[in-house]
C-alpha angles and dihedrals in degrees: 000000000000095000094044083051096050088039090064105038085057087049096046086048088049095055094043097050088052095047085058098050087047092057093053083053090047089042085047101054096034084051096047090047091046092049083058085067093060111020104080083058095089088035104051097108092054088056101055096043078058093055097033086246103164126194097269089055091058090134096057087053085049093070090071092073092024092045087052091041093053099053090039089064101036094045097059102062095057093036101051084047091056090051100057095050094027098042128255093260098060100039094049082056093043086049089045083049098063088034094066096038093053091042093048086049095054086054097063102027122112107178117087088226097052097041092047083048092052091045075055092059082035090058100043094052076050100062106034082061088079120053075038091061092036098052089040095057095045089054087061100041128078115233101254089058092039101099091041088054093046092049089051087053091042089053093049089060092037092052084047096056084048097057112029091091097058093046096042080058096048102047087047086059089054104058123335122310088271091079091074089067090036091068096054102073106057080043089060103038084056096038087056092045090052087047086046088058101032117034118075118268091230146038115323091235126072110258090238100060110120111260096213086125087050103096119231117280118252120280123220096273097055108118105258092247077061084063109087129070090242123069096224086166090040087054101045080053092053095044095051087051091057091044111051089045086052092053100031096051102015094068096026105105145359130233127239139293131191104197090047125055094264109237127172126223109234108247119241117259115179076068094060093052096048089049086052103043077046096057102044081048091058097041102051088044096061090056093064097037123102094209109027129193093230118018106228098195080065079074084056083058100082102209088050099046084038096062092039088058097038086050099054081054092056096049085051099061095033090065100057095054085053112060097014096059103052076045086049091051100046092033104047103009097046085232119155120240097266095055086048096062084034085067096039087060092061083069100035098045095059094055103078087046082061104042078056095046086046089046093049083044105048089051087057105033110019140273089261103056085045102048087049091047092049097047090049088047090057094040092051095043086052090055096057088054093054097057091056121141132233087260107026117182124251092242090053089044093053096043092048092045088044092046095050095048097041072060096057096042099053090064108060104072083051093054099044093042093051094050091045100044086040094050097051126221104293096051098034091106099051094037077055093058097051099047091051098046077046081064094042096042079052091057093047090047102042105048093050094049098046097042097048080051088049095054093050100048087042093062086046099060090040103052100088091050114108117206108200102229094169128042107246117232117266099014126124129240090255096052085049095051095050104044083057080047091055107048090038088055092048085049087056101052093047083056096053089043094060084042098060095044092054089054095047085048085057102045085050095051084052088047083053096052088072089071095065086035091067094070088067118117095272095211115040113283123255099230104265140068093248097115104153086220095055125085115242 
């Protein structure tokens, strides 16, 4: 009996210690393919001196993020889906694969379309990196250390989109802006070569897990496209969908500026239509189908309607933090644009220490406290922000910053942990995916949304304020001077006041968010989706 029992625990060492080394892969690859989001934003001049792109040209430029962001969303859906049919270990090689092709391609092309096309494959090898992370971590970890390990893997993305500016900047200074592509290809070669060793060669779930949440196989009368296990048709609708609200909302309009007449750009609505008919089409398509890409009847489930909700409002208010306050340092505190994104880290770099602190929590109290606990952080942090002076202090700056990232953070163990444990094994891939394209759909919208506001309250406040454009006849240097003081200074204070209520939008979308947050599970789930209260 001594010997079975050593023999296990050796097995049981052997397999842990396997499943940690995984999840380093798995943190590796999700935080290289999150530092390609951000990292083109310092080196964007020296693109477009590359492709000829002038100002006047700036949306063309535009397609280089847009263009990444766009395959990052569409390819989740279809590629967590494939992971959970296919296995995690082939797909994470699959989705290395295309990493490192369209990396090497963006390397040696020299035309603006087909580098923008290969950032695109880029992007999709990207993306499907992370419900495939996601889904691989929650197979080899028990449940009560499930939220810690996918906080773990939600800070890794998150300190990659941190710091992919500053290392986009660095390598560019070493040699030309190529070489952060360059570097992709040897990381991934290695990164699949590490998958290939680590992760396990089937499924992620046991063969013998019960397949109640499998849907039943296709009966004879099923159309011959409803015949494979994976929704290819279900997948190009989704995709459209994604694709025509990015475009038609993520380059839609621009925020405020106070030194400049503030103008927004009309959205573009056939795109909108296509994402909706889309949609509807989509929709209406999974219910018939024997094998759908997203189960609908996962949204009747309320810890795992309840994240995807609480997520879009994340990414929401995220999003906000992230473009208004660089705007905030370099349009009411005269800061360059270095010290603008200098100020921006001291949000964003709190936010993985607190995806890893949620994580820790969630495992010991529960998926619900924590999720509350984080949405009120961020809300109250953004409140702080919002009541900002025209001269804050570098200590209130950093604590508010700090405050409102620890809050972000704290949510995202919680999140991950709820759709997966919701979602059950053999979905977890695919429930990954559509939490995180939630988050990414509540970026889109909420940019768009808040910034279009923005411009229009902007002009209201500003519309009594007179700038002086010709000196007046029989007035001194110093009347003239003042009167230009004065209606800068008025322009200043309409901007600020957009500004702060931004922020305090923001902190009350975050305050929303605890709504949803309170259909978490409110223990620590037990692994499954057998919950006696959910339908199966």
């Amino acid at each position: 009996m001594r010997e079975r029992t050593a023999g296990t625990e050796a097995v049981i060492q052997r397999v842990s210690r396997r499943a940690i080394l995984a999840v380093v892969a798995l943190c590796a690859a999700v935080f290289v393919a999150a530092l390609d989001q951000t990292m083109v934003l310092t080196v964007m001049p020296s693109i477009m001196r590359s492709f000829y792109i002038s100002v006047r040209d700036l949306n063309d430029a535009g397609w280089i993020i847009t263009g990444y962001l766009l395959g990052y969303t569409i390819a989740m859906p279809l590629f967590g889906r494939l992971a959970d049919v296919w296995g995690r270990r082939p797909m994470a090689i699959v989705a290395l694969l295309l990493f490192l092709i369209g990396s090497a391609f963006c390397v040696v092309l020299s035309r603006l379309d087909l580098f923008v096309a290969a950032r695109v494959v880029q992007a999709a090898g990207g993306g499907a990196l992370v419900p495939i992370a996601m889904a691989a971590a929650a197979d080899m970890f028990p449940p009560g250390r499930r939220a810690l390990v996918l906080g773990i893997v939600g800070g890794a993305a998150e300190a990659g989109g941190v710091l992919g500016p500053i290392y986009g900047a660095g390598l560019t200074a070493l040699w030309t802006w190529q070489l952060i592509f360059l570097v992709n290809v040897p990381l991934c070669i290695l990164l699949m070569a590490v998958c290939w060793r680590l992760l396990r060669p089937g499924l992620g779930y046991r063969a013998s897990t019960p397949p109640d949440d499998e849907p039943a196989p296709a009966d004879r009368g099923s159309r011959w496209w409803q015949g494979g296990r994976v929704d290819y048709v279900g997948a190009c609708l989704m995709a459209l969908a994604l694709a025509g609200i990015t475009i038609g909302l993520g380059t839609g309009t621009q925020t405020i500026d106070a030194t400049t007449t503030a103008t927004s750009t009309p959205v573009k609505w056939p795109w909108l239509v296509v994402s909706a008919v889309s949609f509807v089409a989509f929709v209406l398509y999974e219910r018939r189908h024997q094998r759908p890409l997203v189960r609908l009847d996962f949204f009747k489930r309320p810890p795992f309607a309840a994240a995807n909700v609480a997520h879009f409002f994340v990414g929401a208010a995220l999003i906000i933090g992230m473009v208004e306050i660089p705007l905030y340092a370099y349009t009411l505190f005269d800061m360059t644009e270095i010290e603008g994104g200098l100020l921006l880290i001291r949000m964003t770099l709190t936010i993985p220490v607190g995806a890893v602190i949620g994580g820790w929590l969630a495992d010991i109290v529960g998926y619900r406290i924590t999720g509350v606990m984080g949405f009120l952080v961020a809300a109250g942090g953004y409140l702080l922000v919002s009541r900002w002076p025209l001269d804050p202090g570098q200590v209130q700056m950093t604590r508010d910053l700090m405050i409102s990232g620890l809050g972000f953070g704290l949510v995202i163990g919680p999140i991950g942990a709820s759709v997966t444990s919701s979602a059950g094994p053999r979905w977890m891939a695919t429930g990954s995916a559509l939490v995180t394209v939630s988050r990414m759909i509540g970026m889109v919208v909420g940019l768009s949304a808040l910034s279009s506001w923005g411009v229009r309250r902007f002009n209201s406040l500003a519309a009594n304020i007179s700038t002086p454009i010709v000196r007046p006849e029989g007035i001194s240097d110093e009347q003239w001077q003042a009167m230009k003081d004065t209606a800068a200074a008025a322009t200043k204070a309409a901007a600020h006041t957009v500004f702060g209520e931004f922020f305090l939008i923001a902190a009350i979308v975050m305050a929303a968010a605890v709504i949803p947050a309170m259909f978490f599970y409110k223990q620590k789930a037990r692994g499954t989706s057998h919950i006696p209260f959910l339908p199966h």
